[in-house]
N, C-alpha and C positions, 0 to 999 in steps of 0.2 A: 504494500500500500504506500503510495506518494504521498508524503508530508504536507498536508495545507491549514494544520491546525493554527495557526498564529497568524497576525500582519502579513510575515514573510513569505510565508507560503513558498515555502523552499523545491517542493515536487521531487524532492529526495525521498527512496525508500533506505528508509534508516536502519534495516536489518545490513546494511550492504556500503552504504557511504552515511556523511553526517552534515548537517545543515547549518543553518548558522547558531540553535544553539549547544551545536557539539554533543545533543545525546543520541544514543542508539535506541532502539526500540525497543530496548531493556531497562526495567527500573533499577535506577540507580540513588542510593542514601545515603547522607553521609551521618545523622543522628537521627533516633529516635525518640525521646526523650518526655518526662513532665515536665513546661516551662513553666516560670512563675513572674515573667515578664512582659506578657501581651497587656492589653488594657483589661480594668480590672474584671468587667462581664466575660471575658473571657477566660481569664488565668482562674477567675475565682478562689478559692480557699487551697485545693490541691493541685491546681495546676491543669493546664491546658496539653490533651496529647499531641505535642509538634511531631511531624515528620518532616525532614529539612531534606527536600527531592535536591540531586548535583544536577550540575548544567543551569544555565537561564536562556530567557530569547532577546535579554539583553544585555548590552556589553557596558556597562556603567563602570565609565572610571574611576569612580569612587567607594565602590561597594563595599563594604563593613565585611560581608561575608563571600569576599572574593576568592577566599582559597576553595567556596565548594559551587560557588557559579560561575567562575570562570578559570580556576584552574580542575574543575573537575572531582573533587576528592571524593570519594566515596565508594561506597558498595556494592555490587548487582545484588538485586533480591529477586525471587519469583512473584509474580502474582497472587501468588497462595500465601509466600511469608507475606508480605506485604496486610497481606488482611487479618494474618494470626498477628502482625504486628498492632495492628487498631485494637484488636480484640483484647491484646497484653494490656495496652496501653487503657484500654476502658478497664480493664480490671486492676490497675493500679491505682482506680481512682480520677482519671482525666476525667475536666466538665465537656469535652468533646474531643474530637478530633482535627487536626489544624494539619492541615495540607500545605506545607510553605513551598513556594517557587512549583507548583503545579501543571503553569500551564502548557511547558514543552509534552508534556504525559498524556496531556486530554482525552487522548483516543485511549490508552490503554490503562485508565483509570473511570472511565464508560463501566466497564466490562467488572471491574473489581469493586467499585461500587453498588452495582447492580445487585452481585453477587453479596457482599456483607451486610446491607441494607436492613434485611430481613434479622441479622441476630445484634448487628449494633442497637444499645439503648440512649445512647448520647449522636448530641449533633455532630453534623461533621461541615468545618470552616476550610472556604475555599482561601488562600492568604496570598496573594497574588501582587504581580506589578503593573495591571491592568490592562498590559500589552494584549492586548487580546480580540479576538472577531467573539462579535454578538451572536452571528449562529453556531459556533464550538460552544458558549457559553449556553446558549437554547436548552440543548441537548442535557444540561445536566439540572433542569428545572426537578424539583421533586427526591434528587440524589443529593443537594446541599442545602443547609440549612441555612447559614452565615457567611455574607463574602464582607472579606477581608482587604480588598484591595486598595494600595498605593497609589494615588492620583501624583507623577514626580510633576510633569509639567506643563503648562499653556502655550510657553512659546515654543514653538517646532525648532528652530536653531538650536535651543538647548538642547531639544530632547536628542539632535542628531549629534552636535559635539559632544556631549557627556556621556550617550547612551547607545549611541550610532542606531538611534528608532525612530525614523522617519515617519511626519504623521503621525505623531505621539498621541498628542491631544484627541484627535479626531477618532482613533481607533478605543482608546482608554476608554472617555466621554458615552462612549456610545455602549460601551461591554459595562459601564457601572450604569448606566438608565437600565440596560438590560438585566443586571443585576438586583436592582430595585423596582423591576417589573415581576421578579418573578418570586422578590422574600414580603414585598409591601414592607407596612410599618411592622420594625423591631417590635418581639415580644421578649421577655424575661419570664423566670419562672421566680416563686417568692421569695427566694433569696437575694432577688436583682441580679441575674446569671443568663447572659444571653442564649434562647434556644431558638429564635430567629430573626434573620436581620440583617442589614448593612451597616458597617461601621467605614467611613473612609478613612484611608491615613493620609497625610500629609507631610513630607519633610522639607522643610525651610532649609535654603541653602544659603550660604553666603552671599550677598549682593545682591538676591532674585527675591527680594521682597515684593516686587510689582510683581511678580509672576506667580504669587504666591499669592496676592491679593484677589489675583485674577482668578487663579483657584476656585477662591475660598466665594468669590460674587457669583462663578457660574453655579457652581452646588446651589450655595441660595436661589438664584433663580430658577433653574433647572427642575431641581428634586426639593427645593423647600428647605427653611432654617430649621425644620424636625430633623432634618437628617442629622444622624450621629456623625461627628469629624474629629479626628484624634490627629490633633495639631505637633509636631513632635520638632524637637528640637536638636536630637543627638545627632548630627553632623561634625564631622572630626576629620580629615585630611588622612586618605589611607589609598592603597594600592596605589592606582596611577593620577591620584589629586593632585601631587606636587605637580605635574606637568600641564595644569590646566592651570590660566591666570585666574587671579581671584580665587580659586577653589582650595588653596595651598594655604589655608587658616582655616579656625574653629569659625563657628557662628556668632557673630559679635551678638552678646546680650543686647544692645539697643536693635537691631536688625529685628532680633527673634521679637523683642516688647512692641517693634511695630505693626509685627503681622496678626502678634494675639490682641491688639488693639481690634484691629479688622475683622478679626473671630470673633469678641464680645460684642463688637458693634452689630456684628450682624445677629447676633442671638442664638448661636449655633447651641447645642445641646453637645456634649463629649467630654475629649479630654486636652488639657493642654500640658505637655514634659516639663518640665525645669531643665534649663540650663544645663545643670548637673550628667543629665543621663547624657550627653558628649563622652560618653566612656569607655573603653575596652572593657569593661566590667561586665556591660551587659552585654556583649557580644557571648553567644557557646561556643564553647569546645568544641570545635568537628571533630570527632575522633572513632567514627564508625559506634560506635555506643548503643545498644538498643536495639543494633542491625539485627 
């Protein structure tokens, strides 16, 4: 089968060659894990079950978790571990399942879904970087709960110099309406614990405050100031940031207080980081764990 799950639409069969985001038609992990740092409806009390898929469909020169999206690190799993892994991972306790960097996988996460649907009791969170086509996304109406995804930019220049994603906006924009066409309005269950829903992320970069603003007006107009937006501020200079002007520094504190101006202004409902989470701290371990 020829690859056209993403933007790229590469027409590679990836048992045989590999496309632009370098995976093969084999699931690949690099952690399994309970996190206790997604926002709080998620992580909730014991943790959110992340699985951290290797490979992305984008090339960001900055990515915090670049040794497992773009150099690869990780594990082949079967389809079947893959599902004993949710399974593990729901019986240690996760308030769901979090599928991070999912959407090179789509087709062959169709099928494995389909499959676990019936004995999982917890949701399962699509965690994405919204590079993505709306009808791959169609497809998994009824198989996810919660999407998770990364809204990075507005203006198309960046998203191709930082992330080489052409039509950034225009592709993203369109896979998170479709996203919130298909969970409607967040529910919670009584502990305030997300069991369906959209949460958008947001990370503020250096200098790109206007594009951040821009952001943060279309969601308001768009989808409405209900929508949940998890405003984040840990940007930190890593992998190949030093070689991007202006990106080769932390987030100046006055940048980030401009843009959470423009967040309260508009009345968003979510969350806003401190400063602080700028950390290798919260970055995981890749280290096959869990596999």
């Amino acid at each position: 089968m020829l690859c056209r799950a993403c933007p790229f639409e590469c027409d590679v069969d990836r048992s045989a060659a590999l496309g632009v985001c370098r995976a093969s038609d084999r699931f690949e992990i690099s952690l399994a894990q309970l996190h206790h740092w997604e926002e709080p409806p998620i992580s909730g009390t014991r943790g959110s079950g992340t699985i951290f898929f290797s490979h992305c469909n984008l090339r960001c020169k900055f990515c915090q978790n670049y040794d497992i999206s773009q150099l690869g690190r990780g594990r082949e799993v079967s389809p079947e571990r893959l599902q004993a892994i949710m399974l593990e991972l729901e019986q240690q306790g996760a308030h769901n399942i979090n599928l991070v960097s999912p959407t090179h996988y789509s087709e062959q996460l169709l099928s494995v879904l389909e499959k676990v649907r019936a004995r999982l009791k917890i949701p399962i969170v699509w965690n994405s970087n919204a590079y993505e086509k709306a009808e791959t996304l169609a497809r998994f109406e009824g198989l996810v709960h919660i999407y998770l995804p990364d809204l990075k930019y507005h203006c198309d220049e960046s998203a191709r110099r930082y992330s080489s994603a052409p039509d950034y906006f225009r592709f993203a924009s369109a896979a998170i309406t479709e996203m919130k066409r298909q969970v409607g309005q967040n529910r919670y269950d009584e502990h305030g614990f997300i069991q369906k829903g959209l949460i958008i992320r947001h990370l503020v970069l250096p200098g790109h405050t206007e594009d951040s603003k821009k952001i943060l007006a279309w969601i308001h107009e768009d989808l409405g100031p209900q929508t949940t937006v998890s405003l984040m501020a840990q940007y930190y200079p890593v992998y190949h940031a030093a070689e991007l002007p202006g990106m080769n520094r932390r987030l100046p504190t006055g940048e980030y207080e401009d843009v959470r101006r423009c967040f309260d202004e508009l009345g968003f409902e979510g969350f806003a980081q401190e400063p602080s989470s700028a950390s290798r701290d919260y970055t995981p371990d890749f280290n096959g764990r869990g596999v």
